[in-house]
C-alpha positions as CSV (number, residue, x, y, z in Angstrom):
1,X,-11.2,-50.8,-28.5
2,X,-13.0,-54.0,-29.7
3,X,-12.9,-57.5,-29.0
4,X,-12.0,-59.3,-32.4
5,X,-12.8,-62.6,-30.8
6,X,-12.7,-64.4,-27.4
7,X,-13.2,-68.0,-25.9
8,X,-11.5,-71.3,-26.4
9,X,-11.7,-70.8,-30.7
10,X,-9.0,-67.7,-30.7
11,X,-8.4,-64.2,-28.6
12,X,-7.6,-61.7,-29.3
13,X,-8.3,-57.6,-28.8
14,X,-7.7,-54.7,-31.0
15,X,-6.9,-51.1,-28.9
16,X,-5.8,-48.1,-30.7
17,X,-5.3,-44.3,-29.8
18,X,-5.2,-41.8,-32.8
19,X,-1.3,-43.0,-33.3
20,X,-0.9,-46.2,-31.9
21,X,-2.5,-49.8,-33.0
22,X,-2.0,-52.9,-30.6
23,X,-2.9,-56.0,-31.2
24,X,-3.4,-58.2,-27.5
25,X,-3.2,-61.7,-28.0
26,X,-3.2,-63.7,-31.6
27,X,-4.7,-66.3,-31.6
28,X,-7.2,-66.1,-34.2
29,X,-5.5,-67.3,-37.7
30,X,-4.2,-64.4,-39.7
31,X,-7.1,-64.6,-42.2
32,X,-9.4,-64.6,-39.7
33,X,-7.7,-61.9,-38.3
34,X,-7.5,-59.6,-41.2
35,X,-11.4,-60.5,-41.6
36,X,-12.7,-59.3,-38.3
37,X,-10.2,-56.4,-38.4
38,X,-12.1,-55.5,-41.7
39,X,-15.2,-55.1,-40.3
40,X,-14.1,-52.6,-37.7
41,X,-12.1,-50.4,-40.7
42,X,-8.8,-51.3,-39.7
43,X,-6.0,-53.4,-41.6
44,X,-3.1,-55.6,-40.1
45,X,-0.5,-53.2,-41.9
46,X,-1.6,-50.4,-39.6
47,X,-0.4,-52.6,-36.5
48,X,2.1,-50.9,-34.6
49,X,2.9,-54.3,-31.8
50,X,1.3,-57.7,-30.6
51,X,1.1,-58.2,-27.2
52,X,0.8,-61.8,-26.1
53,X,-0.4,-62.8,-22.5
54,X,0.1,-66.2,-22.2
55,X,1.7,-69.6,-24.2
56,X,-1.9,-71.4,-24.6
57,X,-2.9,-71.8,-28.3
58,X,-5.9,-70.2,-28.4
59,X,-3.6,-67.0,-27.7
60,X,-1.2,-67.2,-30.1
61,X,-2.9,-69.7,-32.6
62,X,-2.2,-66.7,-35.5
63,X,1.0,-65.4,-34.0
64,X,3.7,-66.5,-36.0
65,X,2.4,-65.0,-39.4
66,X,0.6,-62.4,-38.6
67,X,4.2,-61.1,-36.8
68,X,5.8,-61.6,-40.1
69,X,2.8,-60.8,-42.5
70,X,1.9,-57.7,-40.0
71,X,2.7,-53.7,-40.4
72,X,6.0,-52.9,-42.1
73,X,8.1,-55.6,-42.4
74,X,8.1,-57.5,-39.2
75,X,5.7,-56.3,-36.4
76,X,7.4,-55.9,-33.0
77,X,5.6,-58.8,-30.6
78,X,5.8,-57.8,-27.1
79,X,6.4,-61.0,-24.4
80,X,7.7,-61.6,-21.3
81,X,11.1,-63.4,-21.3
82,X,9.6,-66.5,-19.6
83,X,6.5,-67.2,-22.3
84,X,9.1,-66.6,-25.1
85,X,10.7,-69.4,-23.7
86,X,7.7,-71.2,-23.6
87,X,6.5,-71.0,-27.1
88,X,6.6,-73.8,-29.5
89,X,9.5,-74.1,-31.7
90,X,8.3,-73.8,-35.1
91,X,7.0,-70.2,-33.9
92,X,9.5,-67.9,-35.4
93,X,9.6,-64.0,-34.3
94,X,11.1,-61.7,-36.4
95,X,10.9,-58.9,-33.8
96,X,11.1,-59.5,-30.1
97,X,10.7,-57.2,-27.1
98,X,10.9,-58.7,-24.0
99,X,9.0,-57.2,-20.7
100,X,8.5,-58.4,-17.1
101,X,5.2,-58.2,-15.0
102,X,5.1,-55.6,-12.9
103,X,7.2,-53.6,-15.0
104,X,5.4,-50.5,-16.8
105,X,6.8,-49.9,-20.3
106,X,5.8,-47.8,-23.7
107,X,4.6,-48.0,-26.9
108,X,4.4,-44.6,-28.5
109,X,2.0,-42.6,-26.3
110,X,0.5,-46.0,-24.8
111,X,1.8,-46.9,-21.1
112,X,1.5,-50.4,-21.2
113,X,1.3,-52.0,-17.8
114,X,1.9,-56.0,-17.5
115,X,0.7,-57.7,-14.4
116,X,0.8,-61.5,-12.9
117,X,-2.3,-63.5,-13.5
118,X,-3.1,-66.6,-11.5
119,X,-3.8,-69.2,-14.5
120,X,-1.9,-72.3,-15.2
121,X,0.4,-71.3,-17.8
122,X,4.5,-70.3,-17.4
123,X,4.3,-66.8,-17.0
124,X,0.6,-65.4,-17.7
125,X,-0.1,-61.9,-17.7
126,X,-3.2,-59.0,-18.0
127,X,-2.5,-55.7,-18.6
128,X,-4.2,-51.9,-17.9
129,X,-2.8,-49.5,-21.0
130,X,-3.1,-45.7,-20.7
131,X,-3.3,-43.1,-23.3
132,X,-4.8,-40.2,-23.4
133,X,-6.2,-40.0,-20.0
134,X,-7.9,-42.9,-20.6
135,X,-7.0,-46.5,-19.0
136,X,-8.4,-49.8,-20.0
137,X,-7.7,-53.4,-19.0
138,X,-7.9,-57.0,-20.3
139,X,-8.1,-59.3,-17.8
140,X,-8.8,-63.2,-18.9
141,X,-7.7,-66.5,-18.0
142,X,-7.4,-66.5,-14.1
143,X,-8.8,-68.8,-11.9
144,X,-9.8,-66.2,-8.8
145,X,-9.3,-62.1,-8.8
146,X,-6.1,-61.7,-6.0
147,X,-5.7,-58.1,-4.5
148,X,-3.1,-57.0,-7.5
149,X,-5.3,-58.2,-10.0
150,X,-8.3,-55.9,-8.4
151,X,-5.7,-53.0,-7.8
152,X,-5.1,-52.8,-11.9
153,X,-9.3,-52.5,-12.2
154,X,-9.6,-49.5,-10.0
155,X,-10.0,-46.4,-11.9
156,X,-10.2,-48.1,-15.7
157,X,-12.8,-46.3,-18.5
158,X,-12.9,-49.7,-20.4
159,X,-12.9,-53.4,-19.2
160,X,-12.2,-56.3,-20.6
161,X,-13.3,-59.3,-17.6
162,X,-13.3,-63.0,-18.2
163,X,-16.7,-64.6,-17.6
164,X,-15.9,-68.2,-18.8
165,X,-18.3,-70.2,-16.8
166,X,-21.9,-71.0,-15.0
167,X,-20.9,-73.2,-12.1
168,X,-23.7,-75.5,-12.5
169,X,-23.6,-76.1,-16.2
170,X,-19.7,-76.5,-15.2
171,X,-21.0,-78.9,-12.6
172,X,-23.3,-81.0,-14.4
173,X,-21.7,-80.7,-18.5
174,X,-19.9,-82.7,-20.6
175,X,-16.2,-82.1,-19.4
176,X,-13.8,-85.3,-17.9
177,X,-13.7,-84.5,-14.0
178,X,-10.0,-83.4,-14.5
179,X,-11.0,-80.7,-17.0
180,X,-13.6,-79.2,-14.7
181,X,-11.3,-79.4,-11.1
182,X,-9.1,-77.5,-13.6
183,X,-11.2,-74.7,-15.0
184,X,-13.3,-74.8,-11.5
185,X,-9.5,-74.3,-9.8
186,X,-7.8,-70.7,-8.5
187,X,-5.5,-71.1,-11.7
188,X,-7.8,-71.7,-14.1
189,X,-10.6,-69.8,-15.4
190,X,-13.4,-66.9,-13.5
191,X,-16.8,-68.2,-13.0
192,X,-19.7,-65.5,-13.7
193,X,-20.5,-65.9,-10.0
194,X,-17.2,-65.0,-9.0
195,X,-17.4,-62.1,-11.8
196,X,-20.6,-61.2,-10.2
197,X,-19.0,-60.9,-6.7
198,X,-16.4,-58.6,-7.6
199,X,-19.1,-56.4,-9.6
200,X,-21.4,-56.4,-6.6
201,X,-18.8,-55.8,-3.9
202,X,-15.6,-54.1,-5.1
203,X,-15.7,-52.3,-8.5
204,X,-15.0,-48.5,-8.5
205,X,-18.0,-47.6,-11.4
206,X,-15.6,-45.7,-13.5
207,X,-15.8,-48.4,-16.4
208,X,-17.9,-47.1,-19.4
209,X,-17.7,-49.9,-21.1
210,X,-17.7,-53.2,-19.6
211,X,-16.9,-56.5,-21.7
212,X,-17.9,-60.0,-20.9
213,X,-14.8,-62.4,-22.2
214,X,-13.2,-66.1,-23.0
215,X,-17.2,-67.7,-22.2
216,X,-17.5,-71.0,-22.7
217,X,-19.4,-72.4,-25.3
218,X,-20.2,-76.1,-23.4
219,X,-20.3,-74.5,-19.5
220,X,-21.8,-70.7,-20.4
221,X,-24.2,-68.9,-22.3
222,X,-24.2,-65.2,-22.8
223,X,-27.5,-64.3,-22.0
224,X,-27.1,-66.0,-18.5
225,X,-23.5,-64.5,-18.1
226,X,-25.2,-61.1,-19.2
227,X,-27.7,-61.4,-16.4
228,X,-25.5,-62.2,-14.0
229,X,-22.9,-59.3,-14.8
230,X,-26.1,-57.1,-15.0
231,X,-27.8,-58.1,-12.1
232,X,-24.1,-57.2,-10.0
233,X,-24.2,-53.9,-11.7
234,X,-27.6,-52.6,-11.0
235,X,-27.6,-54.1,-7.2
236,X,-24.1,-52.0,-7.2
237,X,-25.6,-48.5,-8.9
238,X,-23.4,-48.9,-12.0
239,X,-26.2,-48.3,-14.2
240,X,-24.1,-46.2,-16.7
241,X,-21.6,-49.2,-17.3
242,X,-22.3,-50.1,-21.3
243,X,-22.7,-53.9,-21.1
244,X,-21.4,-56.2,-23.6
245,X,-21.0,-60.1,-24.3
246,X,-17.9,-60.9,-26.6
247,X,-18.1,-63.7,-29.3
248,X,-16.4,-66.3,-30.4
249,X,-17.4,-65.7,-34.3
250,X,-17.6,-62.4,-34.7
251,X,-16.2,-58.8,-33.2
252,X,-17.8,-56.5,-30.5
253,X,-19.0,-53.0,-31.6
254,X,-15.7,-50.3,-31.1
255,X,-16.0,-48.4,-28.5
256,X,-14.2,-45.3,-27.7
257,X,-13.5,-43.2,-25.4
């Protein structure tokens, strides 16, 4: 897996096994796409689906041509019924199939399984994919971590965990009031401290890999979400948990598993 790009500019996450491409989110342009996927040796014709998690733009910014320009012919996008509904008009999908959160489905030899997110959007959604033995989950835009959200953690090799914001530069930046009760709300976006919390109190340690997602670039900075995710990790004895900060600009490293 690798992080093409995450935060307010475009997300978006490339996950493969040995037959089976995904593409989770789009909404980094498709030549900024096709860039990033470059640099981690893989091509948008290899895509075997785009999975979308939400209606906000910086999820599906690049969706509409990169599900037409995409694999062969049109690449299947995978959305729940309700977002469909929700995206803008001029967005045109060749190749729709619609899922439901809560409701496990396949792709190839990928189990794909969608789950409710508390965010302010129609019908937001995480998911946990297994293949292989292996499970991994991406898990961004929510405002707090609710039981169901922790139950799809437990037992993942590789995690994907928003870290959007420091609550005093959230506090004290540049932000109306109304943007910052809404990212500071329980449907908007997961403070490091409340990252921390979970790290320090209720993850499993099975994660190998463990990235840092959606920061902000006005109310965050990655060293001090770094320190903060480390700090939880050490105090919890999940030394062994690779640590890594996503970027807005450029990919993560790929890790496998």
């Amino acid at each position: 897996m690798a992080v093409l790009g995450s935060g307010s500019s475009g997300n978006s996450t490339f996950l493969a096994t040995e037959r089976v491409r995904l593409l989770i989110d789009a909404g980094l342009s498709g030549r900024e796409t096709l860039r990033r996927m470059a640099l981690i040796g893989e091509t948008l014709e290899s895509l075997d689906a785009i999975l979308i998690t939400h209606e906000h733009s910086d999820h599906i910014n690049g969706l509409a041509g990169l599900a037409r320009k995409a694999g062969r012919g049109a690449t299947p996008v995978y959305i729940s019924s309700r977002t469909r509904l929700a995206l803008p008009p001029q967005i045109k999908l060749p190749a729709v199939e619609s899922f439901e959160p809560g409701c496990r489905f396949e792709i190839g030899e990928v189990a794909v399984e969608p789950f409710t997110i508390p965010h302010d959007a129609v019908d937001p959604v995480a998911f946990r994919f297994t293949a292989e033995g292996v499970r991994v989950a991406i898990v961004t835009d929510l405002g707090y971590m609710p039981q169901n959200v922790k139950h799809y953690l437990s037992g993942c090799h590789g995690l994907i965990l928003e870290s959007n914001h420091d609550l005093e530069m959230l506090r004290s930046g540049p932000y109306p009031w109304y943007v910052k009760q809404r990212v500071g709300s329980q449907t908007g976006h997961l403070s490091n401290e409340a990252l921390g919390k979970f790290l320090r109190q209720e993850f499993d340690r099975e994660a190998r890999v463990l990235v840092l997602a959606h920061l902000s670039q006005q109310n965050n900075h990655p060293e001090i979400a770094r320190l903060e995710a480390a700090s939880a990790l050490e105090e919890h004895s999940a030394g062994q948990t690779k640590l890594t900060v996503s970027s807005q600009t450029e990919p993560t490293e790929v890790f496998w598993f």
